[in-house]
N, C-alpha and C positions, 0 to 999 in steps of 0.2 A: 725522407722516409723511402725505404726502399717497399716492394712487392711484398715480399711477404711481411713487413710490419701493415701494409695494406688489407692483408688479408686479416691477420690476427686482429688488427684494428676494428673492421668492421665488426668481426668475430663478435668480439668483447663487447661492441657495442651494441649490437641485438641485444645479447643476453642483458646486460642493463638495461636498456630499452625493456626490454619484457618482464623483470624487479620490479620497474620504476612505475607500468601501465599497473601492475599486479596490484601492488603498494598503496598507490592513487584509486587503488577502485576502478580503475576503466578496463581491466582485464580481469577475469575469471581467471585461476591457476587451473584449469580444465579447461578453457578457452580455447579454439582452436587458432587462435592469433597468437597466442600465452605460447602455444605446443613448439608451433613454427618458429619462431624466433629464438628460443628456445634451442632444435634442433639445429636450424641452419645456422646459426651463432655458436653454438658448439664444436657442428663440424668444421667449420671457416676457421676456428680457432685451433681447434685440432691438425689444421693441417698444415696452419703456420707451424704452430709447433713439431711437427714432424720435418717441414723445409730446416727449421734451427737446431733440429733435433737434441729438444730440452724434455727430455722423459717423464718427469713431475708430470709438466702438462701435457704432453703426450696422454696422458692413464687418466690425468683428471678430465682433459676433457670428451675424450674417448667414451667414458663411463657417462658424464653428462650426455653423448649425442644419442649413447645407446636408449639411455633413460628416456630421453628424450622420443627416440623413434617407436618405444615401446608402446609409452602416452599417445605419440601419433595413433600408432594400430591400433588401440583399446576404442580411441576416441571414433576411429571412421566404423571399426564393429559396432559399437554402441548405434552410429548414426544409421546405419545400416539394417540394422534390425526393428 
């Protein structure tokens, strides 16, 4: 495996990783563990795909990171208030 199947590897596997906590019961899907892995599994992913430049993924996972970082903000203003 080269670098960027490294990246996208991990990628993918956050985001499974935080299904899989979800699923099982040991993460909240508002969780700020859930959030993270989540995010930074999205953009990792995102950005192999941008190195291969395979556009599906590019937009899919793009959309995910966004979603994701939105969730982040919502979650730190809630904690925040």
């Amino acid at each position: 495996m080269n670098f960027i199947d490294w990246i996208g590897f991990l990628g993918v596997f956050q985001i499974l990783l935080a299904y899989v906590l979800n699923v099982t019961g040991k993460s909240s899907n508002k969780s700020l563990v859930f959030i993270i892995l989540n995010f930074i599994g999205a953009s990792m992913a995102c950005l192999a795909s941008i190195l291969l430049n395979y556009w599906p993924f590019i937009i899919l996972e793009m959309v995910w990171a966004l979603v994701s970082l939105y969730s982040l903000l919502k979650f730190k203003t809630k904690t925040n208030s």
